[in-house]
RODO-2510 file (C-alpha; in nm, 4 decimals, decimal comma):
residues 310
     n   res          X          Y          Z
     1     x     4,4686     5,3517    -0,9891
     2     x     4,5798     5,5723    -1,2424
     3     x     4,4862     5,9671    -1,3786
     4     x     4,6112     6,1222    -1,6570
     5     x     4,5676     6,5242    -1,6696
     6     x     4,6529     6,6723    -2,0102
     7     x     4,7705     7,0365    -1,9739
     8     x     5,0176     7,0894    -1,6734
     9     x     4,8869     7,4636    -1,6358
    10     x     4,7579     7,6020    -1,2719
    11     x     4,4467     7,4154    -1,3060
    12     x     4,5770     7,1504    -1,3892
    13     x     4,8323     7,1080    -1,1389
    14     x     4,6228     7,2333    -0,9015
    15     x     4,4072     6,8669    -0,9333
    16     x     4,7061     6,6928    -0,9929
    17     x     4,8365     6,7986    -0,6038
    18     x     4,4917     6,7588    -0,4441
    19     x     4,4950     6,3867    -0,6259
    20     x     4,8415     6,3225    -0,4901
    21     x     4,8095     6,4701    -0,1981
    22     x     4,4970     6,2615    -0,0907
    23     x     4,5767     5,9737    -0,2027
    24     x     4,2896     5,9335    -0,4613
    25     x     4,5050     5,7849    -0,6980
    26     x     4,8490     5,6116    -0,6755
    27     x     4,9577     5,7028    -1,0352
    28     x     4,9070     6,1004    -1,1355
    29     x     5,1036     6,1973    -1,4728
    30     x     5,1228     6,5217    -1,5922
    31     x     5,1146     6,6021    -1,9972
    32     x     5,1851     6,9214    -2,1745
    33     x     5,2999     7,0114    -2,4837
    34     x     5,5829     7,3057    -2,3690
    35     x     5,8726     7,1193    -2,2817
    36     x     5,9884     7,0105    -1,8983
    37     x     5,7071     7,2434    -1,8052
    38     x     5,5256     6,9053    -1,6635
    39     x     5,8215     6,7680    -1,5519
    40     x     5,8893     7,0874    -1,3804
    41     x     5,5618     7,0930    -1,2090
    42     x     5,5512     6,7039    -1,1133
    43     x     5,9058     6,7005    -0,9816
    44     x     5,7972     7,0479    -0,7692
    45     x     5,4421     6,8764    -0,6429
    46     x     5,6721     6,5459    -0,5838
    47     x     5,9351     6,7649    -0,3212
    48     x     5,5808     6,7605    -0,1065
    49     x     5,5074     6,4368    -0,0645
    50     x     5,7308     6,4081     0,2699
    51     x     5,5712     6,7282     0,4618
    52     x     5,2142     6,6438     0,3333
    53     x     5,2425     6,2788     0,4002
    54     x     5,1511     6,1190     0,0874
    55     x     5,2724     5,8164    -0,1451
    56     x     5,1411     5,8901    -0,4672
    57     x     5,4070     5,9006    -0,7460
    58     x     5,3536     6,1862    -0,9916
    59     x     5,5441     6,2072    -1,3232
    60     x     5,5520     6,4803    -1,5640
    61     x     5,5542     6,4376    -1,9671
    62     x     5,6248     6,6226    -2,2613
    63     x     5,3928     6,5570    -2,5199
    64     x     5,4815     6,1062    -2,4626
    65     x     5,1473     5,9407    -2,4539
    66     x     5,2576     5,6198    -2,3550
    67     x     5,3031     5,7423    -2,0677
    68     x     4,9834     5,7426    -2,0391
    69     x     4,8963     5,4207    -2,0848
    70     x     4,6437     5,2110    -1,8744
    71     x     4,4886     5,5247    -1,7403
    72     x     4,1524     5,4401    -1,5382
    73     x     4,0490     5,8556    -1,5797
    74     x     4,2206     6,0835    -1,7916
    75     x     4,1270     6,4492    -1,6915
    76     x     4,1847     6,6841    -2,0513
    77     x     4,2380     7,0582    -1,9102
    78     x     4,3861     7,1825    -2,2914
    79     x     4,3099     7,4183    -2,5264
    80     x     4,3635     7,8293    -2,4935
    81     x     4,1655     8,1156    -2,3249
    82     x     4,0036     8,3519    -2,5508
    83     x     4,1816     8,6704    -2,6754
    84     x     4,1378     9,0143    -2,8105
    85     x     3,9567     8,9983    -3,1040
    86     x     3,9457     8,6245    -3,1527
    87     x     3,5971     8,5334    -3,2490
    88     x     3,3914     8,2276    -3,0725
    89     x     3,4428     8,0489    -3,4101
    90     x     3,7704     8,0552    -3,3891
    91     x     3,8154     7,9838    -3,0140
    92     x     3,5928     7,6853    -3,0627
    93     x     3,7961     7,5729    -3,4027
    94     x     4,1674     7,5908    -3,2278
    95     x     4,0317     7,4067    -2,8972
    96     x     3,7997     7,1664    -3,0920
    97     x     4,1181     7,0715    -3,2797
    98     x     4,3542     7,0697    -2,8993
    99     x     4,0539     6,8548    -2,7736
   100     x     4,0610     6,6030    -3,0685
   101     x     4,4286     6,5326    -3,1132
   102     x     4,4238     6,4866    -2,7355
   103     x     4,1680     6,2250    -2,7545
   104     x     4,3065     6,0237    -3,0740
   105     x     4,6745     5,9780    -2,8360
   106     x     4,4967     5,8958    -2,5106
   107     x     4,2718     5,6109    -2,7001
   108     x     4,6095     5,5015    -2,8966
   109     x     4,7598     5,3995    -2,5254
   110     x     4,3985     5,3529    -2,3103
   111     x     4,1023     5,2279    -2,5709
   112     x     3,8304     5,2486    -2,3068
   113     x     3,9249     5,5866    -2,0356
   114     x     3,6949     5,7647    -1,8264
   115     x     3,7426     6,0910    -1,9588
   116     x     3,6708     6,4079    -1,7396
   117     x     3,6499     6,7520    -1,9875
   118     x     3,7871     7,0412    -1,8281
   119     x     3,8602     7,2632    -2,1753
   120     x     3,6011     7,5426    -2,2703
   121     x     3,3723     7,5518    -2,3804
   122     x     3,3108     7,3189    -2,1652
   123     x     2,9798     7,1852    -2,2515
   124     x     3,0838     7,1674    -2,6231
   125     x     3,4338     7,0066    -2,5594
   126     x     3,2507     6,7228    -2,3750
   127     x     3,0114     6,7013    -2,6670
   128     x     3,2832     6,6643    -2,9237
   129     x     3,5123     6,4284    -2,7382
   130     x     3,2232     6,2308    -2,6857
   131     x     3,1648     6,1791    -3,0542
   132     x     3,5032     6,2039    -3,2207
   133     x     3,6523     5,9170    -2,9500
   134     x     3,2931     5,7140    -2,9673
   135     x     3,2882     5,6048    -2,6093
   136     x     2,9893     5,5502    -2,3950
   137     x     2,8131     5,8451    -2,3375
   138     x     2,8511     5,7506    -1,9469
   139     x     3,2659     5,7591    -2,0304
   140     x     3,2753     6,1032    -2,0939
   141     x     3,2179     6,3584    -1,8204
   142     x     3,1947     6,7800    -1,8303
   143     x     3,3688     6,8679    -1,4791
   144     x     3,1769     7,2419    -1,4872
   145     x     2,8658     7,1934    -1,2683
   146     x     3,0605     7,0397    -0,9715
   147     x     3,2730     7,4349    -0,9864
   148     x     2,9819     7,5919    -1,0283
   149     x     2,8242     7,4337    -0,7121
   150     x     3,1061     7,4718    -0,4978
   151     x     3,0910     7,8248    -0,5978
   152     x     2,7135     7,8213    -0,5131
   153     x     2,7704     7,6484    -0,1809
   154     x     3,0412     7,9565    -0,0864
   155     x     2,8304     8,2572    -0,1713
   156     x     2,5234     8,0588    -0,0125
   157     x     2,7741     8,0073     0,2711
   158     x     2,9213     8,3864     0,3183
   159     x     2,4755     8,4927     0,3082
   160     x     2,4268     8,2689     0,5880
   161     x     2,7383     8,2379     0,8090
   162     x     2,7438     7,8571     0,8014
   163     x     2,9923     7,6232     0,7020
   164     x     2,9763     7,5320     0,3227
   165     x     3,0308     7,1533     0,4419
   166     x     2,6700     7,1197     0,6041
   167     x     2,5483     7,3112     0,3163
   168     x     2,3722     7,1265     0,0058
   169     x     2,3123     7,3075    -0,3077
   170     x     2,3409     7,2552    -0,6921
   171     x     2,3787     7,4672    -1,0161
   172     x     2,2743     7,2655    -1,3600
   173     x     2,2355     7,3805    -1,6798
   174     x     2,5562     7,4827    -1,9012
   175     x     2,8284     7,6179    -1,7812
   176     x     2,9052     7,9965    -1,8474
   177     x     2,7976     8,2688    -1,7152
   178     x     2,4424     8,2997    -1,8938
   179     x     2,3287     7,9427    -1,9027
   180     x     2,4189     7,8010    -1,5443
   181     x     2,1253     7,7903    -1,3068
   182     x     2,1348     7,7746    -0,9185
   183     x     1,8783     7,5915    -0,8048
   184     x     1,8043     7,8116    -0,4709
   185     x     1,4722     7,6555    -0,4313
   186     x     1,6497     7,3030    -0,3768
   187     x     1,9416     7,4266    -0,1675
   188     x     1,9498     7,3859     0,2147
   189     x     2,1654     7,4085     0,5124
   190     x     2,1420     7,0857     0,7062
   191     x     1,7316     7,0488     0,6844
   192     x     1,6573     7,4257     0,6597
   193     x     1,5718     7,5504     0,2994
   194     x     1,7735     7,8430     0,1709
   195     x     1,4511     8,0029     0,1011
   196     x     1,3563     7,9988     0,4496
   197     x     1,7100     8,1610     0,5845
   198     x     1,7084     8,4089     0,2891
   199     x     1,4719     8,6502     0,1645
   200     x     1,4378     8,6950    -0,2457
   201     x     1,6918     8,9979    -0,2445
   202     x     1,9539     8,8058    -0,1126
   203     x     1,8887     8,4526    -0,2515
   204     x     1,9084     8,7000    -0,5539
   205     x     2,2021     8,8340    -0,4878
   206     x     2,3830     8,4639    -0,3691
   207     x     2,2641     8,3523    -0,7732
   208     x     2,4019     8,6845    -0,9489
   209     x     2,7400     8,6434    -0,7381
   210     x     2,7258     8,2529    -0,8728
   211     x     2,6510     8,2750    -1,1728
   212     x     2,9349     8,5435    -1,2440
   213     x     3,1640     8,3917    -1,0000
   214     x     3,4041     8,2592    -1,2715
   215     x     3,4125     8,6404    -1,4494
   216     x     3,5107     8,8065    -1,0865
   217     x     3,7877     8,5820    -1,0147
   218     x     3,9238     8,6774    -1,3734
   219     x     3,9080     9,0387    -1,2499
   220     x     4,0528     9,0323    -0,9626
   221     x     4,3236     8,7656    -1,0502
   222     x     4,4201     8,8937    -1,3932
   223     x     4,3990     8,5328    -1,5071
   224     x     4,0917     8,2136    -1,4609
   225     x     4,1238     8,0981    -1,0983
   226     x     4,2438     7,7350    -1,0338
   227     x     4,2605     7,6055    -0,7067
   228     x     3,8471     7,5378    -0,6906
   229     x     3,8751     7,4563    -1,0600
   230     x     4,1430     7,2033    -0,9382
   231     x     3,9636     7,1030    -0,6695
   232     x     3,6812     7,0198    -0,7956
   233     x     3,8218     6,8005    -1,0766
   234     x     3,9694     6,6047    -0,7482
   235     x     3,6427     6,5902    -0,6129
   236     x     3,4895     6,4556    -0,9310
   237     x     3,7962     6,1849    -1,0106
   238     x     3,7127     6,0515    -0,6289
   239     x     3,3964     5,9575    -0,6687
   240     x     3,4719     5,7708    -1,0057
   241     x     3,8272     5,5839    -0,8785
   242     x     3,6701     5,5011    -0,5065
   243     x     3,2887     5,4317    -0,6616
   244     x     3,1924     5,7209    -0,3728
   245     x     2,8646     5,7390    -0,5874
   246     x     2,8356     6,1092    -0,5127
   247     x     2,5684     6,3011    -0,7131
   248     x     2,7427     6,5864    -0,8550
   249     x     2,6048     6,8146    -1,1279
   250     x     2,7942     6,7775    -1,4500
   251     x     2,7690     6,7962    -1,8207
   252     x     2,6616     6,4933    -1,9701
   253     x     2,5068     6,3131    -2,2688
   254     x     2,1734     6,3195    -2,2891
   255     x     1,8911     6,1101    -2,4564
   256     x     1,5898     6,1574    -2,3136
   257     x     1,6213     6,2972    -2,0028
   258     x     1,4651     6,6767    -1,8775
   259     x     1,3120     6,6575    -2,2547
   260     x     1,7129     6,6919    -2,3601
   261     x     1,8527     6,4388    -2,6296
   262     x     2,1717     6,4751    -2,8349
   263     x     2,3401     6,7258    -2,6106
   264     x     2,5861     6,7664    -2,2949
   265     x     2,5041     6,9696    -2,0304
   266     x     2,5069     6,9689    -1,6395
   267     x     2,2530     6,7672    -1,4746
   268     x     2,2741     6,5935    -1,1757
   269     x     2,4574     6,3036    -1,1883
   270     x     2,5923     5,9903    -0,9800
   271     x     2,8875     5,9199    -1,0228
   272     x     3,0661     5,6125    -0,9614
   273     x     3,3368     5,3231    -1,0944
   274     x     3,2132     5,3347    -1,4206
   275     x     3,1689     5,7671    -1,4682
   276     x     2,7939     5,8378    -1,5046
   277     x     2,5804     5,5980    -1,2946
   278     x     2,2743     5,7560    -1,3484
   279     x     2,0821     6,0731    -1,4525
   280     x     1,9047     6,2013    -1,1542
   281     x     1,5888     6,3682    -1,2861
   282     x     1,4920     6,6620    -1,0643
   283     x     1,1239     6,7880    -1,0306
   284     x     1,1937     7,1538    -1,1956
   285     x     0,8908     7,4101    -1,2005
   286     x     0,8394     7,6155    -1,4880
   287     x     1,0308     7,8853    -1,4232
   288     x     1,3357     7,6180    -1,4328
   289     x     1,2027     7,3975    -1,6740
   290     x     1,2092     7,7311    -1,9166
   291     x     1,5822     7,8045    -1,8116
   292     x     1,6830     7,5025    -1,8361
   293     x     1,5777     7,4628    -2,1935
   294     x     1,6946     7,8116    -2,2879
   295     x     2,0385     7,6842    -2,1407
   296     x     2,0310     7,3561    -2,3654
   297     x     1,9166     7,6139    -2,6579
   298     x     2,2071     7,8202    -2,6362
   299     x     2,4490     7,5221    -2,6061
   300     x     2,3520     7,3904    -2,9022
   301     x     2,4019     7,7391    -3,0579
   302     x     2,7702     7,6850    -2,9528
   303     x     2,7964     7,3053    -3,0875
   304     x     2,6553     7,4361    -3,4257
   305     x     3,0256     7,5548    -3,4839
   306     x     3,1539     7,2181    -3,4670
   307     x     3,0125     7,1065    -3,8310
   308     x     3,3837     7,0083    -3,9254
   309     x     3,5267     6,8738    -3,6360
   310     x     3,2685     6,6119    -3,5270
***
């Protein structure tokens, strides 16, 4: 099996050790557009494959697609953070553009990838690669809702003093900030419901701390965080290469489903050999239902901007 991970940055070679080092896939290559900076980075992760035990081979890339060639996922982390005065337009317009050129070289050396969107916007990235590269909808995969549960599952974790690996909890919806949703009222530890461990101030609080959980790393790091990031792009890749069939939120297409059509956002999915399996349609009360759609409403306020690059 081989993965592909466009942009050699921390996040991205964050998943490209967790991929290595676990064996998930026996080809990782590393792209990025400043050269040796994936070489660099490869040839580093590489010097670890003695002391952690692993076989994978890892190579890094400057900018050569073909090196990509015959990729089974290709993981697209690209595109630049938002800076001091920059406008949403015209973050959107220089990553829609990062996004697209990506897509046109990875489909000029692998026609028919799974392709896992990492880039933000997020749910708009996975929207436009969907449509400018013209691949099944169930092809092209938004990574954000697996984060945002992982973060979910840790703040749930630190309220309760369990471990996160016997917890089970989602977040759906889009993923930023204001449009991500924790779904407290379907998470559990083993068979006991959050909402009977936690009273409403705290299940409060775990949902605030969530749903800002990307903004506080920022804070205290000085820069977005990576190793969950990484991690969970690992996590994702796994289930697709190894058919785990895992449901894992993330943003998808779709066309019909929660009363959604012609969008991408995170719902949960399963996930298997061939990317999205199947749309798992959750029984959401009002309350969600009316979040959920206020989610989908804002991110397609944010596609709206990309009239000329779809």
């Amino acid at each position: 099996m081989k993965v592909t991970i466009v942009g050699a940055g921390n996040v991205g070679a964050t998943a490209a050790d967790v991929i290595a080092s676990k064996e998930i896939a026996q080809n990782v290559v590393l792209l990025d557009i400043k050269e040796g900076f994936a070489e660099g980075k490869a040839l580093d992760l590489m010097q670890t494959a003695s002391t952690k035990g692993f076989d994978s081979v890892i190579t890094g890339t400057t900018g050569d697609y073909s090196l990509t060639e015959g990729s089974d996922v290709v993981v697209i982390t690209s595109g630049i953070p938002r800076k001091p005065g920059m406008t949403r337009e015209e973050l959107i317009g220089i990553n829609a553009n990062i996004v697209k050129d990506v897509s046109k070289n990875i489909l000029e050396y692998t026609p028919n990838p799974i392709i896992v969107m990492v880039s933000n916007p997020m749910d708009t990235m996975t929207y436009l690669a969907l449509k400018s590269t013209g691949l099944d909808p169930k092809r092209v995969i938004g990574m954000g809702g697996a984060l945002d549960s992982s973060r979910f599952k840790t703040y749930i974790s630190l309220a309760i003093n369990k471990p996160q690996k016997n917890i089970d909890a989602m977040v759906i919806g889009g993923h930023g900030d204001t449009t991500m949703i924790p779904l407290h009222r379907f998470a559990k530890h083993n068979d006991n419901l959050l909402t009977e461990l936690l009273n409403s101030d705290e299940i409060e609080k775990v949902v605030k701390s969530t749903m800002v959980g990307g903004a506080t790393l920022t804070k205290l790091l000085g820069t977005s965080a990576w190793y969950a990031p990484g991690s969970s792009i690992a996590y994702l890749v796994d289930s697709i290469l190894n058919d785990h069939k895992n449901i894992i939120p993330c943003s998808v297409y779709l066309d019909g489903e929660y009363d959604q059509s012609d969008i991408c956002i995170g719902v949960p999915c399963l996930i298997g050999k061939n990317g999205l399996e199947k749309v798992i349609q959750l029984d959401l009360n009002d309350d969600e239902l009316t979040k959920f759609n206020e989610s989908a409403d804002a991110v397609r306020s944010m596609n709206s901007t990309l009239v000329d690059h779809t």
